[in-house]
Structures are given as C-alpha cells and as structure tokens.
C-alpha positions as CSV (number, residue, x, y, z in Angstrom):
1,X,26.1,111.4,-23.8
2,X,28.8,110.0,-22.0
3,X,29.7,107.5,-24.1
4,X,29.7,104.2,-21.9
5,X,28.0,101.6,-22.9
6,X,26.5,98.3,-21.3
7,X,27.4,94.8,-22.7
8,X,23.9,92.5,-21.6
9,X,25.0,89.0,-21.9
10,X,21.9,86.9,-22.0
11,X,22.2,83.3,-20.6
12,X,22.3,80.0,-22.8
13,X,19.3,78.5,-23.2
14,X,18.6,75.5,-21.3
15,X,17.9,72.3,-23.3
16,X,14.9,69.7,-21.7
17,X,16.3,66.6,-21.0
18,X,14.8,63.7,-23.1
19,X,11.7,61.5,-21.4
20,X,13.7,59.0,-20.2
21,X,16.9,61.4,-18.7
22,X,13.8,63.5,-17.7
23,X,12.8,60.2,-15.1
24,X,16.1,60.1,-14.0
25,X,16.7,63.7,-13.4
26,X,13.4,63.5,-11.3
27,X,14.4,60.0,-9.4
28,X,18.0,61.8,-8.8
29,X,16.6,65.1,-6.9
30,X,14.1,63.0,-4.9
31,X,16.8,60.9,-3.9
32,X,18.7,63.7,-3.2
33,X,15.5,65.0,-1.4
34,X,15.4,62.1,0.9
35,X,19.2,62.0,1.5
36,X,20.0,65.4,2.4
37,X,17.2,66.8,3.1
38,X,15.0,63.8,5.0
39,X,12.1,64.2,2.9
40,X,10.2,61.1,1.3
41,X,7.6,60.7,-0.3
42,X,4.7,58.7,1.5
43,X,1.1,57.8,1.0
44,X,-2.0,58.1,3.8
45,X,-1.9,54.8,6.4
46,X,-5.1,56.0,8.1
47,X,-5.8,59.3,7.1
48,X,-8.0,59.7,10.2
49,X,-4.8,60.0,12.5
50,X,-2.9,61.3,10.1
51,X,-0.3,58.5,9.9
52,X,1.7,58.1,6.6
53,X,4.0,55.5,5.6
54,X,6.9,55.9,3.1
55,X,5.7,54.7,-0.7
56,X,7.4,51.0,-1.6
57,X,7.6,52.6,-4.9
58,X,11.0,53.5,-7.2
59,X,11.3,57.4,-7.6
60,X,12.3,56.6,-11.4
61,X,9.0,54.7,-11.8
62,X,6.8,56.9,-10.3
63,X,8.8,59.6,-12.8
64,X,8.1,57.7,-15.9
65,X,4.3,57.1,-14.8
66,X,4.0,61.0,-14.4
67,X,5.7,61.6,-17.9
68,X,3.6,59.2,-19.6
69,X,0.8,61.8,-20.0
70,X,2.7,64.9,-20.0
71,X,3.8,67.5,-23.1
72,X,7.6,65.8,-22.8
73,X,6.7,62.1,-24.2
74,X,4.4,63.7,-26.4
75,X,6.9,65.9,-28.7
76,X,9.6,62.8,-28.4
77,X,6.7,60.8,-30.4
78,X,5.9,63.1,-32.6
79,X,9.8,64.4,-33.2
C-alpha cells in the first residue's frame, strides 16, 4: 500500500426554492430564454400552416398555473 489517500468532497445539497421563488426562477430563465437566446413561447395560429404566434401571457403566471398542481405547492401546504 502506498499510503496515498483520496479526499472525495461531495457537493452541497441544493435547496428547492419555495412555490412562489419557484415561479419566478421559472419566469426569470424564460425571460432569459427569450432575451439571449430568441426563444418564446407561442401557441398554434392555424396549425394547418404551421403558423404560431407568441402567447400574450406573463411567464410568472403561466409558472404559478403549472405549480398549482405539482409536488412543490403540495409539501408548502402540508409543511
């Protein structure tokens, strides 16, 4: 045995945000989607041509309406 040994450091855990910072966080990185990157989210205009049209809806709203029936919400209730 040579006698060298390895240290492992093991990385932090990472803490969920809460269900509102949660909608942000999500309303943040599409922004940042749509800013830097060009992408946005859009719906079907006629679907038969394939046109789209950008949503009239705020990111951070369409975040909270996903989060209302997810696991997050849930375990804030229930905390």
């Amino acid at each position: 045995m040579s006698g060298i040994s390895a240290q492992i450091t093991l990385p932090r855990p990472i803490l969920a945000p809460s269900g509102e910072a949660l909608a942000r966080l999500i309303g943040d990185f599409l922004a940042w989607l749509e800013l830097n990157k060009g992408l946005r989210l859009c719906e079907a205009y006629k679907p038969q041509y394939d046109w789209y049209v950008p949503i009239p809806t705020n990111a951070g709203t369409l975040a909270l309406e996903f989060l209302e029936g997810s696991a997050v919400l849930d375990q804030e209730k229930h905390a």
